[in-house]
C-alpha positions in Angstrom: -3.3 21.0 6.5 -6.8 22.8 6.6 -8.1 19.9 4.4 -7.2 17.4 6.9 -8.4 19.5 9.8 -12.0 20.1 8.8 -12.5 16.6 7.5 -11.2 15.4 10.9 -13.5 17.9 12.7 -16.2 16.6 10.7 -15.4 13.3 11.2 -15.6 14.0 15.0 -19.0 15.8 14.7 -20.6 12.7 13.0 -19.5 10.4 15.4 -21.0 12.6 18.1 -24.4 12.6 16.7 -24.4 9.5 15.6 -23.7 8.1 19.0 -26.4 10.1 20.4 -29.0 9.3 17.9 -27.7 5.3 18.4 -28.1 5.7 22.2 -31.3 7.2 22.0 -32.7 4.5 19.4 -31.8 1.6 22.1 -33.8 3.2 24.6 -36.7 4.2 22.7 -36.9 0.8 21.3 -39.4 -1.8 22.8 -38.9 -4.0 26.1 -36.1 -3.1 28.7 -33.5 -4.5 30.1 -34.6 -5.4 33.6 -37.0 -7.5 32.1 -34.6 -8.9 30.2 -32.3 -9.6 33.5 -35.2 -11.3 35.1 -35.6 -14.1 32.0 -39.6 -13.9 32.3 -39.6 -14.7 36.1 -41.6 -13.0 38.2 -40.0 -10.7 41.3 -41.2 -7.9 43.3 -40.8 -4.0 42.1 -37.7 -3.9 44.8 -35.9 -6.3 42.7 -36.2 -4.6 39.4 -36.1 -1.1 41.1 -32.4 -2.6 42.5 -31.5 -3.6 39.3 -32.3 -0.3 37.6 -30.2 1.5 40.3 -27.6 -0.6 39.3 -27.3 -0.3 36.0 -27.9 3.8 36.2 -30.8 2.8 34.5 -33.3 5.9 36.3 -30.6 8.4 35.6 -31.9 11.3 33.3 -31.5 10.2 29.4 -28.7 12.8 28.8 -27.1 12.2 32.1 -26.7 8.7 31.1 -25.8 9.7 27.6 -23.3 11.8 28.8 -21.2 9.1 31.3 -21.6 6.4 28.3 -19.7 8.9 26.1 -16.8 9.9 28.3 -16.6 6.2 28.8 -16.2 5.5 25.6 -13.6 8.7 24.7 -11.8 6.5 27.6 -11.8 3.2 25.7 -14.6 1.7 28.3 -17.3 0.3 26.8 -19.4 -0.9 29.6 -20.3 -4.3 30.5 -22.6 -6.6 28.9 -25.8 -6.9 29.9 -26.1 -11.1 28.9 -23.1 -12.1 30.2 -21.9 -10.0 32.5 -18.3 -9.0 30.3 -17.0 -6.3 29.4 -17.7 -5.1 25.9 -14.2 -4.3 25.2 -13.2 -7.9 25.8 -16.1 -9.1 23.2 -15.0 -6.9 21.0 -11.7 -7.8 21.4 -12.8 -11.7 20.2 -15.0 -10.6 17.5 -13.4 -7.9 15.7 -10.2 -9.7 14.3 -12.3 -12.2 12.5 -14.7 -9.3 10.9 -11.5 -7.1 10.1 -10.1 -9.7 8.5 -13.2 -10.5 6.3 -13.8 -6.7 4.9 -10.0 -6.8 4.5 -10.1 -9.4 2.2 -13.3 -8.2 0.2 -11.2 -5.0 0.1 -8.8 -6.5 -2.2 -10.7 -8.7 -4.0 -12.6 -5.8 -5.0 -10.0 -3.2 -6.0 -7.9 -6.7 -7.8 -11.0 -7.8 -9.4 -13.6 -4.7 -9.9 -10.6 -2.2 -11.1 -8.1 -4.5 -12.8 -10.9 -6.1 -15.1 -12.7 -2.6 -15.2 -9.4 -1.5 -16.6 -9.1 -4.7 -18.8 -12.5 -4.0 -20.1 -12.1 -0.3 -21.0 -8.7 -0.5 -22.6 -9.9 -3.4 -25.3 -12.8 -3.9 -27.2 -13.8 -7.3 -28.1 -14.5 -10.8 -26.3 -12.5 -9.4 -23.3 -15.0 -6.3 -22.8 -17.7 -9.0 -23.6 -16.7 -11.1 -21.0 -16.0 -8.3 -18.3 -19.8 -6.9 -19.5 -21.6 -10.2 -18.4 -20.1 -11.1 -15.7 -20.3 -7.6 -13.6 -23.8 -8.1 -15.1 -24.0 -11.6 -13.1 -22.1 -10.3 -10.3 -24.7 -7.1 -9.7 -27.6 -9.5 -9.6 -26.2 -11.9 -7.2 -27.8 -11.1 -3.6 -25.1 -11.9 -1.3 -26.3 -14.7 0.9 -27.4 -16.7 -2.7 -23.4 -16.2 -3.4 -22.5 -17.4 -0.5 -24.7 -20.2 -0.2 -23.3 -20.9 -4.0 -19.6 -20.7 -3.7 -20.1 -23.0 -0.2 -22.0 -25.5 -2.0 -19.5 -25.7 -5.0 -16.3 -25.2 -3.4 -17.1 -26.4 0.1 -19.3 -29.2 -0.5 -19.2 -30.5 -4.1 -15.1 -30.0 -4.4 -13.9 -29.5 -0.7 -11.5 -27.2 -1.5 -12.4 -24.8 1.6 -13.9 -24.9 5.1 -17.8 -25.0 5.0 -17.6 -22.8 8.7 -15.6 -21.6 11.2 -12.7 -18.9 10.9 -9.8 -20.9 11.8 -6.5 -19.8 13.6 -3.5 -18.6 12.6 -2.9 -16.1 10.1 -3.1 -19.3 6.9 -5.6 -20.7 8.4 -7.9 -17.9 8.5 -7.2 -16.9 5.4 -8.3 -20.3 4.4 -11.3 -20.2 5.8 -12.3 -16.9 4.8 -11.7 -17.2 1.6 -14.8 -17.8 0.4 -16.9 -15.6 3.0 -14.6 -12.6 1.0 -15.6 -14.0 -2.5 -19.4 -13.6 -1.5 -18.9 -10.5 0.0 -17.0 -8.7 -2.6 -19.0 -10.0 -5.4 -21.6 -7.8 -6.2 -19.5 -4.4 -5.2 -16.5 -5.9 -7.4 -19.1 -6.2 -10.3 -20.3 -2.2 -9.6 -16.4 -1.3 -9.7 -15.7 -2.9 -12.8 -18.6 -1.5 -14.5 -17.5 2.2 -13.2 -14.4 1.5 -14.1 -14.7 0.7 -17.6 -16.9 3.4 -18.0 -14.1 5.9 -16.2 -11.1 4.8 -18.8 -13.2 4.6 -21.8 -14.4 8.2 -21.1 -10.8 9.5 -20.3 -9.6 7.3 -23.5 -11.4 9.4 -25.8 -11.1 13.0 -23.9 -9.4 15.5 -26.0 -6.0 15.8 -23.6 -5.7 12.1 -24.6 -6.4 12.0 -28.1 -3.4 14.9 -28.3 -1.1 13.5 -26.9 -1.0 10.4 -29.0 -1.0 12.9 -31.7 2.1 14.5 -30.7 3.2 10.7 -30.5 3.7 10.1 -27.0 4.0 6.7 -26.5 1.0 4.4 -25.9 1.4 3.1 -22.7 2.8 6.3 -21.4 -0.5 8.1 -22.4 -2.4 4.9 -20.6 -0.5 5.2 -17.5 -0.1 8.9 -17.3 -3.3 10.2 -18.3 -5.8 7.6 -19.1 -5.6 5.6 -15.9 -4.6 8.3 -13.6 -7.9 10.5 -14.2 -10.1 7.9 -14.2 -9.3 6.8 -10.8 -11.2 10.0 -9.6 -14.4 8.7 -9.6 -13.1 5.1 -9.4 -11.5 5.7 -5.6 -14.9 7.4 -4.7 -16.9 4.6 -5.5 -14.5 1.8 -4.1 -14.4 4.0 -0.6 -18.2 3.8 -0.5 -18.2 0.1 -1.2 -15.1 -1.1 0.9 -17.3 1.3 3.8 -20.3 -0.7 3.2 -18.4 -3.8 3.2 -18.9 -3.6 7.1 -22.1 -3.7 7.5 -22.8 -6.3 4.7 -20.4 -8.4 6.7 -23.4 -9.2 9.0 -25.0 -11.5 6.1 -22.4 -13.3 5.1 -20.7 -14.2 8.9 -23.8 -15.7 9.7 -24.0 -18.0 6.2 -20.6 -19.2 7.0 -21.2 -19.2 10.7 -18.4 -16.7 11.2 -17.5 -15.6 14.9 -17.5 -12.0 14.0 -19.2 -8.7 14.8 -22.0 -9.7 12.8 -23.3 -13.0 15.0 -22.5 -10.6 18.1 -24.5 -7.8 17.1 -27.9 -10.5 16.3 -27.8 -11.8 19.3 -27.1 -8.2 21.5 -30.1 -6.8 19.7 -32.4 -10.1 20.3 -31.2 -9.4 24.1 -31.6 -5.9 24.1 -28.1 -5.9 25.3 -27.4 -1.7 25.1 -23.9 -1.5 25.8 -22.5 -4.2 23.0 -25.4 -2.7 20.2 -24.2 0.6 20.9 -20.3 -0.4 20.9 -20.7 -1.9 17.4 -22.8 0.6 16.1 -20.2 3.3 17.0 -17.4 1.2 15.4 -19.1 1.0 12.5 -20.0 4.3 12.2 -16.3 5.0 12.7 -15.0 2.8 10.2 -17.1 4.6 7.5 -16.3 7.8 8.5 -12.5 7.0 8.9 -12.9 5.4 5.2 -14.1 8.4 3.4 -11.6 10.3 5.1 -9.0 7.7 3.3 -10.7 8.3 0.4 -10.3 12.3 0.3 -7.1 11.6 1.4 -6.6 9.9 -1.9 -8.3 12.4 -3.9 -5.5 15.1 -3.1 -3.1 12.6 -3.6 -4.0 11.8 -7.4 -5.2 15.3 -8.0 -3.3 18.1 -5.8 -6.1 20.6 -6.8 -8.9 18.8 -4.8 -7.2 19.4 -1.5 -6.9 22.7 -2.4 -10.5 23.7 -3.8 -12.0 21.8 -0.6 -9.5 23.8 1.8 -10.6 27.1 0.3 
């Protein structure tokens, strides 16, 4: 129960600081967003003085720090400074589409990335060959080459999936981002399998292991029990950091596939200087990493009990 309360605490704490340090980035950050309002036209001080009263915009900074966060602990996001909407209804749009991405990448990643990591550590040979190369392959792969290579192969050259778009319905957009996930997931899927490998092989030879198929407990059990179960320490740490990242590399690949996500809305806020929707997403993404590693920890104590408790000491 401590555990969970000073992770949460801490979890709190970063997203205060990191809002502040967001909010204060936009505003130190070239241009402003009268000018922005005005589109280049020219109009007199008493215009853009009006517009600046308007938008609380000659406030003190940590007066309007300070009514943006209380907005935000309230679920209001402000409105939008392009379009005149509020964020929370853009968001509202945009999100499902990224969620469903990073969800996707998510288990392509722990399917992939641990099941041949496993695969690979378990047998020597042509399978630990094979697993070798291709997380080899999958490393050097930037992202937007992969995608731009699984949507000329499967999307042109075959036709077997959309080219763009996201679809509609739960099939559908599972259709079409299918391989938006594939080029997302490929490089971190390629780390995991590497650390994997490395994780059971390790455990495979440790001495707990070694006497216990001694005393002949049976092979699988030993697999299962010890093998697989220790390694996943260090495995679940580095999946949590990639499946955190996965977010943010999102960005990349929505614009590729021309994705209606948080990505495309985030460009085009920043090339607008649009304050409230860049600081919205960077808050969400901040507390999707945050909420991730706690998931992570959370998982820690679960495979190994005596992690909650050293950490809660």
């Amino acid at each position: 129960m401590m555990f969970m309360t000073r992770r949460l605490l801490a979890l709190a704490g970063v997203l205060v600081v990191s809002s502040f340090l967001v909010f204060a980035a936009m505003y130190a950050a070239p241009g402003s967003p009268e000018n922005f309002l005005v589109q280049g036209r020219t109009v007199s001080p008493d215009v853009l003085a009006a517009i600046r009263e308007q938008y609380s915009l000659d406030d003190p900074f940590f007066v309007r720090f300070w009514n943006w966060l209380t907005n935000v602990l309230q679920g209001d996001f402000g409105q939008s400074l392009a379009n005149r909407q509020e964020v929370g209804d853009l968001l509202a749009n945009r999100l499902p589409t990224t969620l469903m991405l990073v969800l996707l990448a998510a288990i392509v990643i722990v399917v992939l990335g641990v099941g041949l990591g496993i695969g690979a550590g378990v047998r020597d040979g042509i399978v630990d060959k094979v697993v070798l190369l291709g997380s080899n392959l999958g490393f050097a792969v930037p992202t937007f080459f992969a995608a731009l290579l699984l949507m000329s192969i499967f999307s042109v050259g075959l036709g077997w999936f959309p080219v763009f778009g996201s679809g509609t319905g739960l099939l559908d957009r599972i259709w079409h981002l299918t391989l938006p996930a594939l080029a997302l997931a490929l490089p971190s899927a390629a780390v995991v399998a590497r650390i994997t490998r490395t994780a059971i092989r390790e455990e495979r030879d440790s001495e707990h292991s070694v006497m216990a198929s001694a005393r002949g407990v049976p092979a699988m059990l030993v697999l299962r029990r010890h093998v697989i179960r220790n390694s996943m320490l260090p495995v679940s740490t580095i999946v949590g950091v990639h499946i955190a990242g996965l977010i943010a590399g999102s960005f990349v690949v929505e614009y590729a596939f021309t994705l209606d996500g948080l990505g495309t809305l985030l460009v085009g806020a920043v090339q607008r200087k649009d304050f409230a929707v860049v600081q919205a997403i960077a808050i969400i993404l901040v507390a999707a990493f945050g909420i991730i590693n706690l998931l992570v920890d959370v998982l820690y104590a679960a495979i190994d009990p005596r992690v909650g408790t050293r950490r809660s000491k």
